[in-house]
Backbone as numpy.savetxt, mean C-alpha at the origin, in Angstrom:
# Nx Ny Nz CAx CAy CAz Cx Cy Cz
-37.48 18.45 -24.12 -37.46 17.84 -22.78 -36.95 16.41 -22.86
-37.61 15.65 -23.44 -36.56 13.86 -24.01 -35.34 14.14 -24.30
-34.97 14.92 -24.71 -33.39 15.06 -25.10 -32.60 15.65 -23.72
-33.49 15.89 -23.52 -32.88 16.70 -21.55 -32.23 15.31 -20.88
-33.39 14.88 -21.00 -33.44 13.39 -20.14 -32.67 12.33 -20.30
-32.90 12.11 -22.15 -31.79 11.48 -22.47 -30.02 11.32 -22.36
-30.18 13.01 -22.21 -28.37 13.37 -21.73 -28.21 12.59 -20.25
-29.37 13.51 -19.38 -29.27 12.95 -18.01 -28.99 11.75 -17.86
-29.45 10.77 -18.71 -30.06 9.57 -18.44 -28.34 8.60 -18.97
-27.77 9.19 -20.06 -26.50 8.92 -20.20 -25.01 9.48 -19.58
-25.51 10.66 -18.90 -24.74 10.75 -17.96 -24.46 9.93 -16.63
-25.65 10.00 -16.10 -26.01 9.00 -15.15 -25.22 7.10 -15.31
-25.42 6.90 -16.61 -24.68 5.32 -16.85 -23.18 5.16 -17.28
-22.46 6.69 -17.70 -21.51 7.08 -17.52 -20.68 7.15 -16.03
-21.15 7.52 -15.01 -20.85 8.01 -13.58 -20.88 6.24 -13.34
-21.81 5.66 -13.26 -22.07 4.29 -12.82 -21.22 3.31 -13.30
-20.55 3.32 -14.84 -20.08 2.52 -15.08 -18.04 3.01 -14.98
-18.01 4.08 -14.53 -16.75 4.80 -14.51 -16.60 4.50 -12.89
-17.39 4.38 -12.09 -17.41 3.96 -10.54 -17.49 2.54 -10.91
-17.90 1.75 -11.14 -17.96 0.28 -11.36 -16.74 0.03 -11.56
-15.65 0.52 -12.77 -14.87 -0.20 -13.03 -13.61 0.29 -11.94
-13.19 1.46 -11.49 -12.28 1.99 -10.74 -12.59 1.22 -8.90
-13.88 0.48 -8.59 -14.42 -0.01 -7.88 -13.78 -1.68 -7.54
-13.65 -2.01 -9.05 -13.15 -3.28 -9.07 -11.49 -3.80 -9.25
-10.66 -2.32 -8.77 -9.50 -2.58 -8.32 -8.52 -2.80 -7.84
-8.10 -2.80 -6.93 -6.73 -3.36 -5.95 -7.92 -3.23 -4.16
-7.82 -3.88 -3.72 -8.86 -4.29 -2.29 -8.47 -2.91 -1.11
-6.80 -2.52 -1.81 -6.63 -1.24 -0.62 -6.27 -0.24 -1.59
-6.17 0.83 -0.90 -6.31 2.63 -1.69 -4.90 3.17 -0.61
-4.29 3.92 -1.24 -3.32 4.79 -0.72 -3.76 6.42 -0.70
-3.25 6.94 0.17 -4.32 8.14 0.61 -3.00 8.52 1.90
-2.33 9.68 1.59 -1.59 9.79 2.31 -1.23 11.72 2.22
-0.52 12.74 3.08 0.07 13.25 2.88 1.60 13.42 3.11
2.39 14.05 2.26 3.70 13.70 2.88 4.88 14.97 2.16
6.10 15.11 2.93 6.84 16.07 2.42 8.27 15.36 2.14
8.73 15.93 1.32 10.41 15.44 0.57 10.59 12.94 0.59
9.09 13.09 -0.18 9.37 11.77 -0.36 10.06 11.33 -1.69
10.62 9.94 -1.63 10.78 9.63 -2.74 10.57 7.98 -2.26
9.80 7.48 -3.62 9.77 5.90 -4.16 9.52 5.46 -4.94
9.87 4.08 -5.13 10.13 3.23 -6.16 9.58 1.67 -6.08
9.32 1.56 -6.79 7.99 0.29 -6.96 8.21 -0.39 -8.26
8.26 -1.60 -8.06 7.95 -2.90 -8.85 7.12 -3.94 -8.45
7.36 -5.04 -9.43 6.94 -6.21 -9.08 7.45 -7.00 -7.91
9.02 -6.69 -8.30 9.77 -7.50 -6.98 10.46 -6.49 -5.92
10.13 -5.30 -6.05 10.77 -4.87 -4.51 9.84 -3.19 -4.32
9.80 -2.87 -3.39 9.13 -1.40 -2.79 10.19 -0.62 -1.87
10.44 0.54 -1.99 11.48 1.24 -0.86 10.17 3.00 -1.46
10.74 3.33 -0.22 10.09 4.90 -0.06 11.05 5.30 1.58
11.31 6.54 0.97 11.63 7.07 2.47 11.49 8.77 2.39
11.15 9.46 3.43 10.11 10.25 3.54 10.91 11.47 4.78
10.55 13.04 4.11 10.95 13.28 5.75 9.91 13.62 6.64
8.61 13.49 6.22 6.99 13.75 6.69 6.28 12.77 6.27
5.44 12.20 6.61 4.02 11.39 6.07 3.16 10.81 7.08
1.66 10.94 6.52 0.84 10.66 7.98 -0.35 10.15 6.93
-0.78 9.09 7.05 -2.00 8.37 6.41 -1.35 6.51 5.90
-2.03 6.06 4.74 -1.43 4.84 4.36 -1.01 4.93 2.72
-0.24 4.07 2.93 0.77 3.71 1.80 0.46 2.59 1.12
0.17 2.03 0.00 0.21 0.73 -0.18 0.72 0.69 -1.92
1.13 -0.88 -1.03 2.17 -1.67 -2.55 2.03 -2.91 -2.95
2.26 -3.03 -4.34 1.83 -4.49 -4.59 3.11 -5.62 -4.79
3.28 -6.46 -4.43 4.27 -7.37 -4.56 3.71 -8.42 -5.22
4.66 -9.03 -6.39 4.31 -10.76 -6.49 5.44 -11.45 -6.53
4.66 -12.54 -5.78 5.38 -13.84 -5.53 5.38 -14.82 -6.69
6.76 -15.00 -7.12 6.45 -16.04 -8.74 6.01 -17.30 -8.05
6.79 -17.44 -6.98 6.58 -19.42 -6.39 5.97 -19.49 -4.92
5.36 -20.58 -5.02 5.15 -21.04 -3.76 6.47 -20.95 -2.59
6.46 -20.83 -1.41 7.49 -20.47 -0.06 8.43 -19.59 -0.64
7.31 -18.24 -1.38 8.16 -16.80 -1.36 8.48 -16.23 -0.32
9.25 -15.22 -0.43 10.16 -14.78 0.80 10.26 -12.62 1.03
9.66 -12.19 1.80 10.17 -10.83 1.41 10.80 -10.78 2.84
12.13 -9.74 2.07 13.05 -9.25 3.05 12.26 -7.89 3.42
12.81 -7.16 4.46 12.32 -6.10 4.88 13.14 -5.28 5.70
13.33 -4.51 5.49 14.21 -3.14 6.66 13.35 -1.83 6.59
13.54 -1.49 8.02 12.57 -0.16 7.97 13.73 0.49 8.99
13.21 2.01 9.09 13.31 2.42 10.11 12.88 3.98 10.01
12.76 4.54 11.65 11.78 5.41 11.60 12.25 6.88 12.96
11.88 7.76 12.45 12.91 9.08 13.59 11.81 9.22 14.79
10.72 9.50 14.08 10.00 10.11 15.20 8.54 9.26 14.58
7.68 9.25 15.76 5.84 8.72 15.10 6.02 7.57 15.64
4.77 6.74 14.70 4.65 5.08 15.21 3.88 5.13 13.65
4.31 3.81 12.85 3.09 3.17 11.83 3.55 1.50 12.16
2.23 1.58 11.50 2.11 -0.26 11.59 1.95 -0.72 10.07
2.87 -1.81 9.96 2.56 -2.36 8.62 1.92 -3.63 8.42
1.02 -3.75 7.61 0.40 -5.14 7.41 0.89 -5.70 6.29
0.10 -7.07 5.50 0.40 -7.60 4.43 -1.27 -8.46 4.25
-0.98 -8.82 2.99 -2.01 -9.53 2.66 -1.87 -10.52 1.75
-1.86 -11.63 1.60 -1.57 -12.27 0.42 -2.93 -13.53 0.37
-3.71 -13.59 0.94 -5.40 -14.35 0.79 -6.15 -13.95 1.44
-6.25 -12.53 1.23 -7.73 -11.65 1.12 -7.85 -11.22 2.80
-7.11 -11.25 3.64 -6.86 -10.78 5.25 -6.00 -10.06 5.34
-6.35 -8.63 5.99 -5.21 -7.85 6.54 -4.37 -8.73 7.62
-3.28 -8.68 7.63 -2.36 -8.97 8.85 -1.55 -8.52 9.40
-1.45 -8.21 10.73 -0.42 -7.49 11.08 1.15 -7.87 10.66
1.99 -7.28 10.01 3.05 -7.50 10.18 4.25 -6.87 10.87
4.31 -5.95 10.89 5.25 -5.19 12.26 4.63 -3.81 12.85
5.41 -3.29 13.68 4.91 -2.05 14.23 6.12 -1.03 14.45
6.31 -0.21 13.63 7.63 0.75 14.09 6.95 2.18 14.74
8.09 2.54 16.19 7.88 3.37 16.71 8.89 4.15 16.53
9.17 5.41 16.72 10.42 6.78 16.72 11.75 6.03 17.40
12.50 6.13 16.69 13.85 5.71 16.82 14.46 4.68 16.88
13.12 3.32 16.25 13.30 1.96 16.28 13.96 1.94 14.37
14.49 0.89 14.34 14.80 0.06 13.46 14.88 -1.34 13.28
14.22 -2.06 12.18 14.40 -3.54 11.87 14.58 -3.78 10.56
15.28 -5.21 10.96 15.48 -5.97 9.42 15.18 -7.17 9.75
14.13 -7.91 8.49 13.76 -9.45 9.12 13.13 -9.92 7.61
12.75 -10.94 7.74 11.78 -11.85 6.70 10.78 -11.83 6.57
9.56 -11.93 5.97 8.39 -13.03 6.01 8.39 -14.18 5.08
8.80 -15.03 5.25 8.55 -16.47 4.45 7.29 -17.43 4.19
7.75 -17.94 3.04 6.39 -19.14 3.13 5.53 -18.45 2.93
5.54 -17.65 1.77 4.42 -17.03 1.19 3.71 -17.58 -0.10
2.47 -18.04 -0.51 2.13 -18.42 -1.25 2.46 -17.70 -2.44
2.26 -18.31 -4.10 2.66 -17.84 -4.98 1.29 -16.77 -5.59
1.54 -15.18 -6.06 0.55 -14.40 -6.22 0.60 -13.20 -5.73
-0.16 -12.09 -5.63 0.16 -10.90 -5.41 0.42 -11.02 -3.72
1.09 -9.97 -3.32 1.20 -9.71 -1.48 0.87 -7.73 -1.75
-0.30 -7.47 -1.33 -0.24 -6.13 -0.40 0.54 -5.65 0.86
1.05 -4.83 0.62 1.50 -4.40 2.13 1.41 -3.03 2.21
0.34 -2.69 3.31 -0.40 -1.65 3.36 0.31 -1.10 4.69
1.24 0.20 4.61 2.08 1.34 5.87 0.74 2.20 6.20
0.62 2.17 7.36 -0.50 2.82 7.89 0.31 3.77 9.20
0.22 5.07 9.35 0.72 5.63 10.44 -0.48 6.23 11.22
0.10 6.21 12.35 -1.01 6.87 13.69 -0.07 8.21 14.08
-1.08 8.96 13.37 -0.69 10.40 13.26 0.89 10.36 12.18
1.42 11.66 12.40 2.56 12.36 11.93 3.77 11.62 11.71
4.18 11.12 10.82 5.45 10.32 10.65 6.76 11.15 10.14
8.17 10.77 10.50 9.18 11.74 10.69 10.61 10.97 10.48
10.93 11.55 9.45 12.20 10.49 8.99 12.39 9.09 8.72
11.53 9.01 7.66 11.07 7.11 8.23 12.15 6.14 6.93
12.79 5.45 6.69 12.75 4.27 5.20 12.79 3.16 5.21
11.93 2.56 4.60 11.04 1.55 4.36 11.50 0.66 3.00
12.00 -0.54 3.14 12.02 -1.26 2.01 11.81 -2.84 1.82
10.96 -3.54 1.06 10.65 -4.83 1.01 11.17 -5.43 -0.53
11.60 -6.25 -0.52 12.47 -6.94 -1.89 11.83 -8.65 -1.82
11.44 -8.97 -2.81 10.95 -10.40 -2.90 12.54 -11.28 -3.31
12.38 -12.19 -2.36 13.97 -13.15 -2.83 13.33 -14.61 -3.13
């Protein structure tokens, strides 16, 4: 029976410390489904384009210097997602694409350090591509 317990008892600090550490990683989770995607990810740039996807996306960017800069072009067939960013611990909105919109623009004056930018869609997304490049 101690040896029962003992397993239990190391299983148990196993589970705890395997949740602890996977716990203490990136502030957002990607959790998405999607059909005929493809992307590509670095340090300095993110692109994905998709012919289905409905949930969130997220990517990590860093900024080497102070008044970093990411470029950005999206565009999208059908749906609506909204994209944020984060670069000191606050979601923020950063754009909103709806079905048959397209943009290209900046965010500047970004401090030096990681930037999240977390694609979140409301419902069913449909022909969408998405790309951010640090300059």
């Amino acid at each position: 029976m101690k040896k029962l317990f003992d397993l239990a008892a190391a299983v148990a600090l196993l589970v705890l410390v395997a949740v602890g550490l996977t716990a203490c990683g990136a502030p957002y989770t990607s959790h998405y489904t999607a059909s005929a995607m493809v992307q590509s990810h670095d340090s300095d740039s993110a692109k994905v384009s998709f012919w289905t996807v409905k949930g969130t996306m997220v990517y990590t960017l860093k900024i080497k210097e102070d008044k970093g800069e990411i470029s950005y072009e999206a565009q999208l067939e059908s749906g609506k997602m909204t994209v944020y960013y984060d670069c000191d611990g606050t979601k923020t909105e950063w754009f909103t694409l709806k079905g048959g919109e397209s943009v290209s623009a900046s965010l500047t004056d970004l401090s030096e350090g990681k930037v999240y930018i977390i694609i979140e869609t409301d419902g069913k997304c449909e022909n969408g591509k998405l790309s951010f490049e640090v300059k």
